[in-house]
C-alpha positions as CSV (number, residue, x, y, z in Angstrom):
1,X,96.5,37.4,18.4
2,X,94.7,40.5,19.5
3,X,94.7,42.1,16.5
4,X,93.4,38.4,14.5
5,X,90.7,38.2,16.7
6,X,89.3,42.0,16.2
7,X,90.4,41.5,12.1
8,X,88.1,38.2,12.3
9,X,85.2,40.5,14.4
10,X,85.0,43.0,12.4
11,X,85.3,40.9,8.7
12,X,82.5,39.1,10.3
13,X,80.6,42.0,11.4
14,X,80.7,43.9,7.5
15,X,80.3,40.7,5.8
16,X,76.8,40.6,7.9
17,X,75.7,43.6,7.0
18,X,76.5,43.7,3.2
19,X,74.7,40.7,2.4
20,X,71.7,42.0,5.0
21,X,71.4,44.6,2.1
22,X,71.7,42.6,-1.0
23,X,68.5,41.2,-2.2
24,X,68.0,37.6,-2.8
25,X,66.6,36.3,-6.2
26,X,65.5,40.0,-7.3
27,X,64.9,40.5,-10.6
28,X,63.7,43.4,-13.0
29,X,61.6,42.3,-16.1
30,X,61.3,45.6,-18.4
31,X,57.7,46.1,-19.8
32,X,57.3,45.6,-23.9
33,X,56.1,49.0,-24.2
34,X,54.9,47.7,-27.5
35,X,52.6,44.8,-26.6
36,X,51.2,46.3,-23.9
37,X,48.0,48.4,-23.6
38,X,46.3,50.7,-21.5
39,X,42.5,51.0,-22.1
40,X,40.5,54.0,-20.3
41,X,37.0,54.4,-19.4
42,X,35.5,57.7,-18.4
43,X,31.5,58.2,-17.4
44,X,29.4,61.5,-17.5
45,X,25.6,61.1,-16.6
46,X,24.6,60.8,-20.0
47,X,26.8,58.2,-20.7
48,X,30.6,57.1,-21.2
49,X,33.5,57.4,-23.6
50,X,36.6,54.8,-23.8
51,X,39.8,54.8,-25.3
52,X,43.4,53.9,-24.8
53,X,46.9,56.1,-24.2
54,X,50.6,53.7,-25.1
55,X,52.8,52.9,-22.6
56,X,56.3,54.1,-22.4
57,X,58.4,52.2,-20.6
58,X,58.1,50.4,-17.2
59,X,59.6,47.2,-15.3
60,X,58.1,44.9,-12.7
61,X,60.3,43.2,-9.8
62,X,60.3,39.8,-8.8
63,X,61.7,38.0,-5.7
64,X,61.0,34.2,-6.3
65,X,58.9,34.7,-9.0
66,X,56.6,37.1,-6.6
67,X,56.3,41.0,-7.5
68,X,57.6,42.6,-5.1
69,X,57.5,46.1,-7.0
70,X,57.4,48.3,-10.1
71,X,56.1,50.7,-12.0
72,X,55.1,52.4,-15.3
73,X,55.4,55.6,-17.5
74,X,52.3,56.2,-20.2
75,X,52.9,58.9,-23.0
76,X,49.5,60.9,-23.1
77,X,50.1,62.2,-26.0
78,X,49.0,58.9,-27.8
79,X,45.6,59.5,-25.9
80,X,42.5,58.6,-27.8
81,X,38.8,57.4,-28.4
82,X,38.3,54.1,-29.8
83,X,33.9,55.2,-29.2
84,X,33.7,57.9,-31.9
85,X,34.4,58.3,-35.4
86,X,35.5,61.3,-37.4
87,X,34.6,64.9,-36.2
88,X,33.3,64.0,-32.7
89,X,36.4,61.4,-32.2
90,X,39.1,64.6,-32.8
91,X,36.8,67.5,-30.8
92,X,37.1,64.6,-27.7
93,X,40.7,63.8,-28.1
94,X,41.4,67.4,-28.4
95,X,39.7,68.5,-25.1
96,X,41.1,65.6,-23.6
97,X,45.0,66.7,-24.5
98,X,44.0,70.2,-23.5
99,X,44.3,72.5,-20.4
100,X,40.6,71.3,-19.9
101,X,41.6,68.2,-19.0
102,X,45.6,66.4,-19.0
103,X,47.5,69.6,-20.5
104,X,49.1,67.1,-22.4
105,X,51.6,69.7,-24.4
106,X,52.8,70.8,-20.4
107,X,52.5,67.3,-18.9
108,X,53.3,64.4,-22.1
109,X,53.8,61.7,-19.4
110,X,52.1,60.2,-16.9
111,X,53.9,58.0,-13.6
112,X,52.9,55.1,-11.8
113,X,55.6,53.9,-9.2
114,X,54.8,51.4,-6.9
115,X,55.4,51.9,-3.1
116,X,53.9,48.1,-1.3
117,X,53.1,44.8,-2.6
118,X,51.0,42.3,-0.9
119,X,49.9,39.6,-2.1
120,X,46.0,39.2,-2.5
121,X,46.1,35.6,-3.6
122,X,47.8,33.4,-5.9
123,X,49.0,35.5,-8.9
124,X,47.1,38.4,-7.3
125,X,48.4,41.8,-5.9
126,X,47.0,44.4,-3.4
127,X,49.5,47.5,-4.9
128,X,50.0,50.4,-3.7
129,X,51.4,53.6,-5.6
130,X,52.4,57.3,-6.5
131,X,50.9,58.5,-9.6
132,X,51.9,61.7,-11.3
133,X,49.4,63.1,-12.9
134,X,49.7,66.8,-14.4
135,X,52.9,67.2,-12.0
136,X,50.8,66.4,-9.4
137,X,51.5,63.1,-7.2
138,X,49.1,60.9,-4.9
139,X,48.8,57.5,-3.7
140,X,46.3,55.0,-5.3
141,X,45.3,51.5,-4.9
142,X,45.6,48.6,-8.2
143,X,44.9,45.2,-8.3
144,X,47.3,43.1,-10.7
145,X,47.1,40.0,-11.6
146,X,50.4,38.0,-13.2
147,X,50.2,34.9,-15.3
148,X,53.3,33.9,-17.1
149,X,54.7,37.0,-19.0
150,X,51.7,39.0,-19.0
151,X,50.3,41.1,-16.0
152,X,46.9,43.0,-15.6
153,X,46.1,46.2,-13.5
154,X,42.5,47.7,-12.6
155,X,42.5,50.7,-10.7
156,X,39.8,53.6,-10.5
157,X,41.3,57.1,-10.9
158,X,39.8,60.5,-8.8
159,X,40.8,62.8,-11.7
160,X,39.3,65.6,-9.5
161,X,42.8,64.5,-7.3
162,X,45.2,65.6,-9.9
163,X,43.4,69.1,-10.9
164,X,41.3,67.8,-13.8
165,X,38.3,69.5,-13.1
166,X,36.3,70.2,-16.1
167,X,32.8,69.2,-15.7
168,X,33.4,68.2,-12.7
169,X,30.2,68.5,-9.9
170,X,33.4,68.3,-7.3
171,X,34.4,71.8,-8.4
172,X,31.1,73.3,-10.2
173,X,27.4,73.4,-9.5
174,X,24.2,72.9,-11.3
175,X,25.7,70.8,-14.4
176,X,22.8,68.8,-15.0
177,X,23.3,66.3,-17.3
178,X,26.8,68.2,-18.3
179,X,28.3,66.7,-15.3
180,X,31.4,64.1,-16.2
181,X,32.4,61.9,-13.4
182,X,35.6,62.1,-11.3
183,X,36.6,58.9,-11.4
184,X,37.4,56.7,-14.8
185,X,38.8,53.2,-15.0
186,X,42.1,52.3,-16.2
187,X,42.7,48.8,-17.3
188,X,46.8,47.9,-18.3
189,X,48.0,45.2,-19.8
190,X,51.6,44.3,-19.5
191,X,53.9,42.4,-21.6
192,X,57.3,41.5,-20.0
């Protein structure tokens, strides 16, 4: 009787704990790298330049149709202007992929992961995540929005943060009107 008693205990004990660690209703929707978009904005004083960079590959998880987490990998070597035309459009696109700015031949991804979810409102997220940057990784702040099978993230990037520092008046004085802004916009559009 003993030893039905401690059998039952202990079944009831594990059984407890394995479902304490299974989630509920989680699932992973992968990204459709080929629908989706990432569009960039970077400002100097003199003005700004946009562009866009493909996505990789990425997923988002969902717990009762809630994210609950993610996270997305974009291949800078795709990086370009959509402002410019000709000559000026490949000198930009070339100092972008450069040492100057991304190193793009040492670094040909970039990594967002994200680290907490909280809801901001209906269909709206508060995220926060690591992105990896030219091998180097910090924490950022996105809002995403998710209607249907489409999701959008804003955030504002510190380039200064990940060692881009060309231009930059963080890192170099008296650049007058040569002076390009530390932080650009990144708008992404997902696809799932």
């Amino acid at each position: 009787m003993k030893k039905s008693v401690l059998s039952l205990v202990m079944a009831v004990i594990f059984g407890a704990t394995a479902t304490a660690t299974t989630p509920i209703n989680g699932e992973k929707k992968d990204i459709k790298a080929s629908e989706s978009t990432v569009t960039w904005k970077g400002y100097k004083v003199t003005g700004s330049h946009t562009g866009t960079i493909d996505l990789k590959e990425g997923s988002l998880l969902f717990e009762e149709d809630k994210l609950t987490g993610g996270g997305f990998t974009i291949d800078m070597t795709t990086l370009i202007s959509t402002d410019l035309e000709g000559e000026d459009k490949g000198k930009l696109e070339g100092h972008l992929k450069s040492d100057d700015f991304f190193g793009v031949e040492s670094h040909p991804t970039a990594k967002l992961v994200f680290t907490d979810v909280k809801a901001s409102g209906k269909n709206s997220y508060e995220v926060t995540g690591n992105l990896t940057i030219k091998g180097t990784t910090k924490s950022v702040t996105l809002d995403v929005s998710i209607y249907g099978s489409k999701a959008t993230a804003t955030m504002k990037v510190d380039r200064s943060q990940f060692n881009v520092k060309y231009g930059s008046g963080s890192f170099f004085e008296n650049l007058g009107d040569k002076t390009i802004y530390d932080e650009f916009d990144l708008v992404v559009d997902l696809e799932f």
